[in-house]
N, C-alpha and C positions, 0 to 999 in steps of 0.2 A: 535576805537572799539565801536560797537553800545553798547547801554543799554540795552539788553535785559533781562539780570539778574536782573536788578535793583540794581546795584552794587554802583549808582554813587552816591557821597553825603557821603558813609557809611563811616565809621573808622572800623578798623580792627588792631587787633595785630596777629604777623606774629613769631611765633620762632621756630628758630632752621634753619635759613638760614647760610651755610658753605663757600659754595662758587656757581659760576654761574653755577653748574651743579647740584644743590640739590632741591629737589621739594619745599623746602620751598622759593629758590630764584625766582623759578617759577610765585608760586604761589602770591607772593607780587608783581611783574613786570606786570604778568596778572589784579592783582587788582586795581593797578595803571593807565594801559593801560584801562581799564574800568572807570576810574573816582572814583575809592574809595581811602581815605586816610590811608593809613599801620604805622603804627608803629611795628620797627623791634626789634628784640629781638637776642642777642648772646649770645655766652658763654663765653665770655672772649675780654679783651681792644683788644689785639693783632688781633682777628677776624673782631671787629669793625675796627681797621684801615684799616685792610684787602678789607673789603669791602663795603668802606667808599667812595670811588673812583667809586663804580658801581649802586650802588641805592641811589635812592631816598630816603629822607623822614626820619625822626627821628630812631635814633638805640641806642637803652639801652640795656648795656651789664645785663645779669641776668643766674647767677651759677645753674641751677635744684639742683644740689646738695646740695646745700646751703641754708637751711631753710629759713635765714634772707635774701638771698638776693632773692627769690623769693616775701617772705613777702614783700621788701623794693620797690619788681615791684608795686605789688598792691595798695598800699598805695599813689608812689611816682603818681599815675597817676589817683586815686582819688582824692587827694589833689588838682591836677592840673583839676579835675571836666570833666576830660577825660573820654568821652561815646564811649562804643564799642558796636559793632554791631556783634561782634563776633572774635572767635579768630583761631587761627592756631598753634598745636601742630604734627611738624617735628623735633622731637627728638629721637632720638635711638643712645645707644654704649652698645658694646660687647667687652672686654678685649680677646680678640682675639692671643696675643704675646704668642710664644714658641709654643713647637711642636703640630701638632694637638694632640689630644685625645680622649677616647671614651665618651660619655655625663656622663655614672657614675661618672666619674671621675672629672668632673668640681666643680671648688674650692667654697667654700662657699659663700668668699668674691666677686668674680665674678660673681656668680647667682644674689647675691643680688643687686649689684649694677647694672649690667646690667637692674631688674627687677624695680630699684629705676629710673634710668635715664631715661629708655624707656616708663614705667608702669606709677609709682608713681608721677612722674613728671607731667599729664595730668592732675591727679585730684588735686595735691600742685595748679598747673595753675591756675583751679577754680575755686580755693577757693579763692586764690587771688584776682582774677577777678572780682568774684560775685557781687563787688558792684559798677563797673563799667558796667556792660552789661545791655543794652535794654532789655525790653520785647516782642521777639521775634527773639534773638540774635541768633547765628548759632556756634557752635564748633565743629573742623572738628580734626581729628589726624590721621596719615597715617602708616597703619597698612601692613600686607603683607597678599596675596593673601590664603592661605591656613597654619595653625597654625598645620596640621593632618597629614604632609608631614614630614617624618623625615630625612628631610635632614644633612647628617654629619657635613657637612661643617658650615652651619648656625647656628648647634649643640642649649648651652643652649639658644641662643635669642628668638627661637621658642616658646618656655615657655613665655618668655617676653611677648611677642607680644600677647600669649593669654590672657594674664593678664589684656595685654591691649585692647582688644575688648569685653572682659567681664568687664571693667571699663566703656567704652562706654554705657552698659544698664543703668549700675546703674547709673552712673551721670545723664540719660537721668531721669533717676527715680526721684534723686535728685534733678533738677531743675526744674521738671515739673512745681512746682508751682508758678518761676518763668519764666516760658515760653521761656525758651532755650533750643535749640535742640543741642542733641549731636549726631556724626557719625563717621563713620572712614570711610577711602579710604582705600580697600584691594590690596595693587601693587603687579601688576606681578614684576618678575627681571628689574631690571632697570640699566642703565650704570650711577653710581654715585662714587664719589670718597669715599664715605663709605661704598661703597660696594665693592671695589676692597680692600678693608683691611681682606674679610670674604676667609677664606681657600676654593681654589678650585674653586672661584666665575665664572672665567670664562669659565669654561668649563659647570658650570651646567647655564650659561647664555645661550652658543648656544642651550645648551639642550631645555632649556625651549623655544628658539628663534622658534626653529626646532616643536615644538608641536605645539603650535598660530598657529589657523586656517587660517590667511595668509599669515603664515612664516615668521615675520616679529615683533622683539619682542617690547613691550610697550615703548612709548615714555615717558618722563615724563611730557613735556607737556600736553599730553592725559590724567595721574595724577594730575594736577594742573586742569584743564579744570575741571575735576568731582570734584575737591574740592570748586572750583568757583560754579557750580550748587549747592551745597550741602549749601553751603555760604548764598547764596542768598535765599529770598521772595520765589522762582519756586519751592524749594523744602521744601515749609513750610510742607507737609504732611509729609515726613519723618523723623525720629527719631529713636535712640536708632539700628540704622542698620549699616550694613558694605557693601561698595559698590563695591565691585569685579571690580577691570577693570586688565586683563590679556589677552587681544586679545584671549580670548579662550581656551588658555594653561589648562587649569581644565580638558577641557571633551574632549581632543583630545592626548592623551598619548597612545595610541592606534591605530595611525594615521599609513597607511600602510608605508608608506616613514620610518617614524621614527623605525617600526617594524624591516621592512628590513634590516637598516642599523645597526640596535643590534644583527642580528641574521644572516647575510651575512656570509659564510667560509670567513676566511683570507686567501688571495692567496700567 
């Protein structure tokens, strides 16, 4: 792969890679395949065996949940005088188990922690991080396409996720005057194994497939690919923004094909 990003040379930490079908897996393969050096981040030993066998390159297990052992990423990797050049937050869970139900009704302890792992987690990251990143670092977290859509099935993560695009301004606030940017990737549906856990996923997948102005729903490569721009030097002017990639899906729900086949007699 050419350098055109100016990717090569860089270090990068990379978390919340699950398996080979998760944008975080992606995106560290892509980084790699560029000439940048990743360090990978999990949630747990089991994971890293897991996928221990498939990438490259250093992988430290680190709990978001777990205050200390986030603290113990940061530390363990300035000590070691480890310089990033930016990092990569792909982290998202919603307790999803038992029957669906309607969003009032979502338990306390599942809002929060959804809102902890998804949300919270980005800015714990950091905080941690802050004394390993460059002056002119890049931090990227991958958010979803529209926060305004109330979809049932995705129910309280929705909430999540805006929690965590309005963390994206402020950190971008917060670090300014250390000169790292912060952004998020807004994804349309994506085929990932955490996403076949969300109630209904696939039917509002074609849905969504069926809108995208070429009928044809988002790659996660295509995801990975804008979190590389975003990464990189090319997009030192932007900050504090959210980068929509949905083939379109936004402003084509109105599309006569999709009209038709909601509103066709049953024969």
């Amino acid at each position: 792969m050419s350098d055109s990003l100016e990717l090569s040379g860089k270090c990068f930490l990379v978390a919340g890679a699950a398996t080979r079908r998760s944008v975080a897996f992606h995106i560290g393969k892509r980084l790699q395949a560029a000439g940048a050096q990743v360090v990978w981040t999990v949630h747990s030993e089991a994971r890293r065996e897991e996928l221990g066998a498939r990438i490259e390159g250093e992988i430290l297990v680190c709990d978001v949940e777990d205050e200390t052992s986030v603290s113990a990423l940061g530390a363990a990797l300035h000590e070691r005088s480890v310089r990033l050049n930016g990092f990569v937050h792909s982290i998202a869970f919603a307790n999803y188990e038992g029957a669906p139900k309607p969003f009032h009704a979502t338990t306390r302890s599942d809002f929060l922690q959804a809102v902890d792992v998804s949300c919270f987690s980005f800015i714990a990251l950091a905080n941690a991080l802050a004394p390993t990143l460059e002056p002119g670092s890049s931090a990227v977290t991958i958010s979803i396409s529209s926060t305004q859509m109330a979809a049932s099935g995705y129910g309280f993560m929705a909430p999540a996720k805006a929690a965590l695009d309005s963390a994206v301004t402020f950190l971008a606030k917060s670090f300014s005057g250390a000169q790292v940017r912060f952004n998020s990737v807004k994804a349309g549906l994506l085929k990932t194994n955490s996403s076949a856990g969300i109630p209904g996923y696939l039917e509002s997948y074609l849905f969504a497939e069926a809108c995208t102005l070429r009928g044809k729903g988002v790659e996660t490569f295509e995801v990975a690919d804008t979190a590389l721009f975003l990464l990189s030097p090319r997009s030192s002017g932007i900050n504090a923004q959210g980068i929509v990639v949905d083939a379109g899906m936004g402003v084509n729900y109105f599309d006569e094909h999709v009209v038709e086949r909601a509103t066709r007699s049953e024969e």
